[in-house]
Kinemage of the C-alpha trace (Angstrom):
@kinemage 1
@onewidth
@group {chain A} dominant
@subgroup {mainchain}
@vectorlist {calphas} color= white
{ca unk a 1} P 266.845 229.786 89.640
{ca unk a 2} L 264.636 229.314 93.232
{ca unk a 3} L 263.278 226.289 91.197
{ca unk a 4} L 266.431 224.540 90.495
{ca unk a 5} L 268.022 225.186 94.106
{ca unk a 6} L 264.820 223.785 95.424
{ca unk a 7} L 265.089 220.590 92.994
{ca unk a 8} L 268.338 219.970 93.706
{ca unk a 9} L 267.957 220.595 97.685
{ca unk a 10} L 264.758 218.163 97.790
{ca unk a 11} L 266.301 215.642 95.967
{ca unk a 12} L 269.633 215.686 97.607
{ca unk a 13} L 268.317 215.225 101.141
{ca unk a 14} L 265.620 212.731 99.992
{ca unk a 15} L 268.376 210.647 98.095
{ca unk a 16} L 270.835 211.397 101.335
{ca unk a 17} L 268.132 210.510 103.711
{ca unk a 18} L 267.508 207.015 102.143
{ca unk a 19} L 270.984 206.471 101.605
{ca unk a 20} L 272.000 207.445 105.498
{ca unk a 21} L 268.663 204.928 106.247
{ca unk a 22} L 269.758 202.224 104.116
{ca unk a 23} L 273.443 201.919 105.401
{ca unk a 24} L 272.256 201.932 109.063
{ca unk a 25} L 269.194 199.614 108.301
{ca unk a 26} L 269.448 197.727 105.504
{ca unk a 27} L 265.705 197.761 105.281
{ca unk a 28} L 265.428 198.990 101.395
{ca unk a 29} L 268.507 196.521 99.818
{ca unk a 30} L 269.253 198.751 97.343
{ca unk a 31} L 271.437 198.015 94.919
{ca unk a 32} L 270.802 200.310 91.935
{ca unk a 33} L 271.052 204.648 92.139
{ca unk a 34} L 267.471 203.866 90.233
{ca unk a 35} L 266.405 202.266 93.508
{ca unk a 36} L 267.306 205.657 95.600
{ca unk a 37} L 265.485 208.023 92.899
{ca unk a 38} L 262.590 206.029 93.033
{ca unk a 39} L 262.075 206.026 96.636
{ca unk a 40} L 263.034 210.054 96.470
{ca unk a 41} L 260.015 209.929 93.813
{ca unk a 42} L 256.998 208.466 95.962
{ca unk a 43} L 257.419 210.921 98.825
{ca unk a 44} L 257.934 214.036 96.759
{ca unk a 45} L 254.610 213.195 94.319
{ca unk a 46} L 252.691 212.095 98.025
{ca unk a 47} L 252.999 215.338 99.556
{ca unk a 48} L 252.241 217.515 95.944
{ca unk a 49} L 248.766 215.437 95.974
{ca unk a 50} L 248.723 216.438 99.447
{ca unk a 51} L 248.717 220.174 98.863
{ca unk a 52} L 247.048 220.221 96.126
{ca unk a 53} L 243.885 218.311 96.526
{ca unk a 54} L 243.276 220.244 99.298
{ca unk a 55} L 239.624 221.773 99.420
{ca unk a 56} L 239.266 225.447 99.468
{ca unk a 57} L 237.764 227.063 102.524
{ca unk a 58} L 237.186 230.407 101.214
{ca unk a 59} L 233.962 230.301 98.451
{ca unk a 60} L 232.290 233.541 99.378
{ca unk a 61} L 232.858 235.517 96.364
{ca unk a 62} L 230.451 232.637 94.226
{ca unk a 63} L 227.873 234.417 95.835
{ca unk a 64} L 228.193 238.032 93.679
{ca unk a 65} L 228.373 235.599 90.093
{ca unk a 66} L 225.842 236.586 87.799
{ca unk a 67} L 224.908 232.698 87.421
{ca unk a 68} L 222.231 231.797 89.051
{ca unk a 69} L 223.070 228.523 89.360
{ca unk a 70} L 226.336 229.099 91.244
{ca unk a 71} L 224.827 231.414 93.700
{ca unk a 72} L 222.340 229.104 94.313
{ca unk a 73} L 225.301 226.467 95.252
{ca unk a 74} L 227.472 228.975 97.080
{ca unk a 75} L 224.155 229.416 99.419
{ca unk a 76} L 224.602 225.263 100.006
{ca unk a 77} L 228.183 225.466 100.985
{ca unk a 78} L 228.291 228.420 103.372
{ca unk a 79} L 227.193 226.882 105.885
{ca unk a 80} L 229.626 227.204 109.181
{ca unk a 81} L 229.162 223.577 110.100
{ca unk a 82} L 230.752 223.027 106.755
{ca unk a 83} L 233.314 225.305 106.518
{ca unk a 84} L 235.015 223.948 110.035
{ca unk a 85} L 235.068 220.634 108.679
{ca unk a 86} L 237.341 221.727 106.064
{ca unk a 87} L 241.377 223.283 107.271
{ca unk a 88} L 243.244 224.869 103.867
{ca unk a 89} L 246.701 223.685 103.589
{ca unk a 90} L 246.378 223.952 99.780
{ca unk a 91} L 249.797 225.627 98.760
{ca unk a 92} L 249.771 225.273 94.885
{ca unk a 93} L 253.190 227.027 94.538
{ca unk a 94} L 255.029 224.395 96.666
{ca unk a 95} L 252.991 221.316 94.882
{ca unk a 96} L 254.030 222.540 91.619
{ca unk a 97} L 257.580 222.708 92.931
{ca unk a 98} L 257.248 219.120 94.261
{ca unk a 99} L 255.485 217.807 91.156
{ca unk a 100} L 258.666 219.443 89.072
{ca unk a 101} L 261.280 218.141 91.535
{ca unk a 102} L 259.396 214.588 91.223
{ca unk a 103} L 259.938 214.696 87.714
{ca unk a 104} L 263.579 215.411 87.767
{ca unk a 105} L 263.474 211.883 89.982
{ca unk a 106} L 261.789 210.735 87.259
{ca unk a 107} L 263.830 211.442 84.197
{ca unk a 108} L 266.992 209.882 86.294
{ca unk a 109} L 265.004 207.159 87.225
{ca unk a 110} L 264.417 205.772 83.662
{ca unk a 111} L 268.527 207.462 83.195
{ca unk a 112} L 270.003 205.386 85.674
């Protein structure tokens, strides 16, 4: 139920956003509701890649694995230089939500 009030909360200020944008502007010259959903899309998918391809800062349990080989690579990356390079804004719960909400853009998209 979360899921579908945050689907159709994303996509309704997205869509409103451009909308509001476009009447003001008239940068986009949309014609089509296809036109609004696709520019809902691009944003929504943009920020899931964000959050999800974000590296993970936190690799110190690799070191009690019983392979050798990955404790020998979990002594590579702890080094502090490295891990302060590296910020975690990985949130897999609200790129999942974004990739689903995306795809709802997506199915009215090819609709529309």
């Amino acid at each position: 139920m979360s899921l579908l009030f945050f689907v159709l909360v994303v996509n309704g200020v997205l869509v409103g956003g451009i909308f509001a944008l476009e009447t003001i502007t008239q940068w986009y010259q949309l014609q089509f509701l296809s036109d609004y959903f696709f520019y809902a899309l691009i944003p929504q998918w943009a920020l899931a890649l964000f959050f999800s391809m974000s590296p993970p800062t936190s690799t110190h349990h690799w070191r009690h694995s019983g392979n050798r080989a990955t404790k020998s690579a979990a002594s590579l990356v702890e080094s502090t230089e490295t891990q302060s390079v590296f910020f975690n804004v990985s949130d897999l719960a609200l790129s999942t939500k974004l990739y689903v909400s995306g795809g709802v853009c997506l199915v009215c998209l090819l609709v529309f």
